[in-house]
C-alpha angles and dihedrals in degrees: 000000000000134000134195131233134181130234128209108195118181127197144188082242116024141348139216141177115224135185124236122192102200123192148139105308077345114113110151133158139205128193106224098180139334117203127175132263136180142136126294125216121225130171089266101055144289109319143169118259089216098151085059089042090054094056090047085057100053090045083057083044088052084042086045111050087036082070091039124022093174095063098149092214146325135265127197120201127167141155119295145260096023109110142169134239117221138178113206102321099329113095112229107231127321104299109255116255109249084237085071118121091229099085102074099070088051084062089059096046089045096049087043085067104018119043105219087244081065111046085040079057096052108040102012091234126156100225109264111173091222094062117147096237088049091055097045087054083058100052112132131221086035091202083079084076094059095042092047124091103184148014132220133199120220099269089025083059096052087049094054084048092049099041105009091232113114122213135157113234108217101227100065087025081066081055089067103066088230094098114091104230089214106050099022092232143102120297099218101176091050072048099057088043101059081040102256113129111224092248084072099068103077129225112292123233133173130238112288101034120134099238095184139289134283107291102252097247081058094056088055096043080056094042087230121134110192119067118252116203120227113221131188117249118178090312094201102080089227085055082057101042091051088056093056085048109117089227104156106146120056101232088072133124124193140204122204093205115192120101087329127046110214118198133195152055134290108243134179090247142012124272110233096174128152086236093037083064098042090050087048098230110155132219108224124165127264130205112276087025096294112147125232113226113192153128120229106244109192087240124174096353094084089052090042091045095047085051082046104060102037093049077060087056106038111003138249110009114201101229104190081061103049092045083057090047081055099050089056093059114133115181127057124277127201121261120231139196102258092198091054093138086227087079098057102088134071120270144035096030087160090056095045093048080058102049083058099052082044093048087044100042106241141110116294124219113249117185121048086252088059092034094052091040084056096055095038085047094049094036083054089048094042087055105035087065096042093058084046085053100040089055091042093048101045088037095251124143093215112203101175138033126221122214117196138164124026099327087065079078094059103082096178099059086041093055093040090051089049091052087047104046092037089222127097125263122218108205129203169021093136106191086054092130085062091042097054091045089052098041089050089058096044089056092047089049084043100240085130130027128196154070122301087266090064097045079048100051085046082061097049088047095050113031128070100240131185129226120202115193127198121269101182092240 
């Protein structure tokens, strides 16, 4: 027997709802509708259209249940650290995109109480200037915080949409900074510091709880007549990602490669080390109580924002040639730090790539064929080094790399990374953030038993992988 599951996934970029039938040795995906997402820009600042997203979502739901009308349940999963504040069920303005220039300001509120050794003791995070907590430390008009009664992050939003009951998923809730790494709960004192009351942090609940069923105006939006549960899966699309990672071996490092590159190894506890901190790794929480030990690595955004732009300048590009134009790139390029904070925001990545080579006195690249080899080159050695930290560091000999997600298309990154890291990659699936979601459900509805390692070994056996092994050059 087989059942089907949906799953909401959520991106920086795009979403989509797919369609998973899980079974015994049975693991296969449908795509039911894909629809776009990005920042929008008001006079206040750079914010999410979720209300619009939401609606996107139940159109892929209708699209969805239209292929399949027996899906057993539904999943969300997003990015992590936006959030929402609400007051009673009305959502109090759209929740401000984590590329917004606010934050900054949050970070120095927040260091002026709070030194950074103490907040890496208490919630195991690498500084990233977009944390939740640090967000929440910017919010203007302060007075928000005092009229707000929860707080919703992104996926946690859309199932309070879907069932009006409102939860925190603790994956993505270990993304805030409010969740303390040693207890797993909130910390409620880092909470009344950035101005946030500790009735405001919901309930927390762990992937692959029943949260509640679709609200009945939404069944009939949908013309179904039967309720269908909504359970959390890794809520923070990289927790669900990880899941979907074919790790079965333990020796294994993974990069969870979109707009983001996340780079690191799945390990039994944080590491709360001095040099963990100083090499700005970050403790965030897995599915089953794993830890996720990375480093954010800027990833994709730097090669979606350059096509970006020049499709503003001169129209359509045709990626999958210009990937090949760079691929046949001869000469050096220069390498480039990829996290430079000057990258972050929306617009000339190309210019700015330049401002850095000028300010560092080196060549910059010139054509977009130069300009696209440098990032990939420079992707392939950020990561490269991040997966050599991130054994040293949790005391792993890591002998593979794992590619998931949308940068396993992307041969030429995967083969770069493996010359670079002198390891092989492994690349695919690339829907993993979906698998994960959908494997997680299945579990919870009991189509499937088993560890991480299983629901991994069910992903080697029934997905097409790559491997990229290094050539030395």
């Amino acid at each position: 027997m087989t059942d089907s599951f949906a799953a909401v996934d959520l991106g920086a970029t795009s979403g989509r709802v797919m369609v998973g039938r899980v079974g015994p040795g049975e693991l296969d995906l449908h795509q039911a509708a894909r629809f776009p997402n990005g920042p929008v820009h008001t006079p206040d600042g750079l914010h999410w259209g979720t209300q619009a997203l939401f609606a996107h979502a139940l159109d892929g739901l209708r699209a969805a249940l239209g292929h399949d009308a027996t899906i057993a349940s539904i999943g969300v999963d997003s990015w992590a650290v936006d959030y929402a504040l609400l007051h009673g069920n009305r959502i109090l303005g759209e929740p401000y995109h984590h590329r917004d220039s606010r934050c900054e300001r949050g970070v120095e509120r927040v260091h002026a109480m709070v030194p950074f050794e103490d907040l890496y003791a208490r919630n195991g995070l690498q500084f990233l200037v977009f944390n939740t907590a640090y967000q929440l430390a910017a919010e203007e008009p302060r007075h928000l915080l005092e009229v707000a009664d929860s707080m919703l992050l992104i996926p946690d939003l859309m199932g309070f949409y879907l069932t009006g009951v409102k939860v925190a998923e603790r994956t993505n809730a270990s993304t805030t900074g409010l969740l303390n790494i040693n207890s797993g709960h909130w910390d409620t004192d880092l909470a009344r510091i950035v101005g946030a009351s500790e009735d405001m942090l919901p309930r927390l609940v762990d992937a692959g709880t029943t949260v509640g069923s679709l609200l009945p105006h939404l069944r009939k939006q949908l013309a179904i007549d039967r309720d269908i549960p909504v359970v959390t899966v890794g809520s923070h699309d990289t927790a669900s990602a990880v899941v979907a990672a074919p790790m079965v071996e333990a020796d294994s490092a993974y990069i969870s490669c979109g707009t983001w590159g996340l780079v690191g190894v799945e390990t039994e506890a944080p590491v709360l080390t001095a040099h963990a901190r100083e090499s700005s790794f970050t403790n965030e929480g897995g599915v089953d109580g794993r830890t996720r030990f990375l480093h954010n690595v800027m990833g994709l955004w730097l090669l979606n924002e350059s096509v970006a732009h020049w499709e503003r300048e001169s129209g359509r590009i045709d990626l999958e040639r210009l990937l090949a134009e760079a691929a046949a790139v001869t000469s050096s390029v220069t390498l480039f730090d990829v996290n430079d904070p000057r990258f972050m925001a929306p617009g000339n990545i190309p210019a700015r790539i330049g401002q850095w080579c000028a300010e560092h006195d080196v060549a910059a690249p010139t054509s977009p064929a130069e300009v696209v080899r440098s990032i990939v080159e420079s992707l392939a050695q950020a990561f490269a080094a991040t997966v050599r930290q991130a054994g040293e560091l949790s005391g792993q000999r890591i002998q593979r790399i794992h590619i998931v997600g949308g940068g396993s298309l992307n041969a030429l990154l995967c083969q770069r990374t493996a010359d670079r890291a002198g390891l092989p990659v492994i690349a695919g699936p690339v829907e993993a953030t979906a698998v994960g979601n959908i494997l997680i459900q299945a579990r919870a509805h009991g189509a499937v038993r088993g560890t991480l390692e299983s629901l991994r070994a069910l992903v080697r056996d029934t997905h097409t992988l790559r491997t990229f092994t290094p050539e030395g050059r």
